[in-house]
ZANU-462341 format. One record per residue (C-alpha): residue in three letters; x, y, z. Coordinates in Angstrom, 3 decimals, padded with zeros to 6 digits, m for minus. Layout:
% residues N
ATOM,ALA,X,Y,Z
...
END
This chain:
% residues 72
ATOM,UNK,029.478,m018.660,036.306
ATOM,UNK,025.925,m019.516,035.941
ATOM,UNK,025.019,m022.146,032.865
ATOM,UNK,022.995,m019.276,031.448
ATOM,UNK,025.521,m016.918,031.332
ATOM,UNK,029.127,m017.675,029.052
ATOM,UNK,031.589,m016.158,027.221
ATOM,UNK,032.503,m017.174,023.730
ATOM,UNK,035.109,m015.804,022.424
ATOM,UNK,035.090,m012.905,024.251
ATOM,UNK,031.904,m012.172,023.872
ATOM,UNK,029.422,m012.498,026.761
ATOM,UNK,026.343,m015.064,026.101
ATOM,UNK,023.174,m014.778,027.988
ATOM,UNK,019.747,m016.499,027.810
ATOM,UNK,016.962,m014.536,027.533
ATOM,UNK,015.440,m015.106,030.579
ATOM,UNK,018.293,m013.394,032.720
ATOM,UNK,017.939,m010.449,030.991
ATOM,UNK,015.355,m008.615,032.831
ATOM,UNK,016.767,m009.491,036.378
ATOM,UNK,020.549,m007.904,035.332
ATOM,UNK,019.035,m005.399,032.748
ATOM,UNK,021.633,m002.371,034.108
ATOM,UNK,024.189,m004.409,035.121
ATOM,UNK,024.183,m005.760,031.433
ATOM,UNK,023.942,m002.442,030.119
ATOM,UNK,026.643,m000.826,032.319
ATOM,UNK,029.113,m003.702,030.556
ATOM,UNK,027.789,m002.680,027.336
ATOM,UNK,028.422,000.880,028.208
ATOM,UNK,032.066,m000.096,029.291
ATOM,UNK,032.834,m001.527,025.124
ATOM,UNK,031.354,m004.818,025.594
ATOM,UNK,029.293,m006.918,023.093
ATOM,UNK,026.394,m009.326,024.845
ATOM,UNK,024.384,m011.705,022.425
ATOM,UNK,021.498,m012.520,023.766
ATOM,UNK,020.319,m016.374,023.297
ATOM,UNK,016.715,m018.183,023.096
ATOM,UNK,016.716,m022.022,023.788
ATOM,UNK,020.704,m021.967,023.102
ATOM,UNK,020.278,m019.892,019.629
ATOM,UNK,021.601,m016.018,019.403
ATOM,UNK,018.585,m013.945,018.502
ATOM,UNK,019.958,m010.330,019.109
ATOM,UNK,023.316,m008.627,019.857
ATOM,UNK,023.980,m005.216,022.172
ATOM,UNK,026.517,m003.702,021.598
ATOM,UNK,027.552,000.322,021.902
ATOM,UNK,026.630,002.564,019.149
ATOM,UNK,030.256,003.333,018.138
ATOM,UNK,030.903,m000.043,017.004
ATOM,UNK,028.079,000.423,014.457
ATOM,UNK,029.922,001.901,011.137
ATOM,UNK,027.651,003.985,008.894
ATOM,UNK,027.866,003.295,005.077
ATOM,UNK,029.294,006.088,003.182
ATOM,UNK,026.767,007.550,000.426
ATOM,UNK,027.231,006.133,m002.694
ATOM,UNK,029.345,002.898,m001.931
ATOM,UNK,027.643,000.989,m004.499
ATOM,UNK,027.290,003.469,m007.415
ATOM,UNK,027.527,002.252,m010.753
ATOM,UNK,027.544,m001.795,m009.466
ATOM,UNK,023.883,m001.826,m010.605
ATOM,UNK,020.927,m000.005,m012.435
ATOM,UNK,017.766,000.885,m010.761
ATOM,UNK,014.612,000.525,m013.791
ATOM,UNK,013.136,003.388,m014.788
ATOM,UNK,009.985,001.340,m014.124
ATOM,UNK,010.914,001.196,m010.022
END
């Protein structure tokens, strides 16, 4: 495997810069259940993942754990 490209802990790691090049090959794994962080001078800077693993809040999770002013 390239040094740009790991997997840590099961999750694949890419630099930036290889991005563009593999763009739908990327995406097809991504597509396929996969998370890819994608890394800047060794540092994560954004995650793809597919849209199901994003959870939506449900409305009104936090009622009555604070009080909005009535000056807001």
């Amino acid at each position: 495997m390239r040094p740009d490209i790991r997997i840590d802990k099961d999750v694949l790691q890419l630099d930036l810069s290889v991005l563009p090049e593999n763009l739908q090959d990327f995406l097809r794994r991504v597509r396929n259940g996969e998370t890819i962080v994608i890394l800047e001078s060794g540092e994560p800077i954004a995650e793809i993942r597919p849209p199901d693993s994003f959870r939506k809040r449900p409305f009104g999770l936090c009622a009555g754990e604070f009080r909005v002013p009535d000056d807001f």
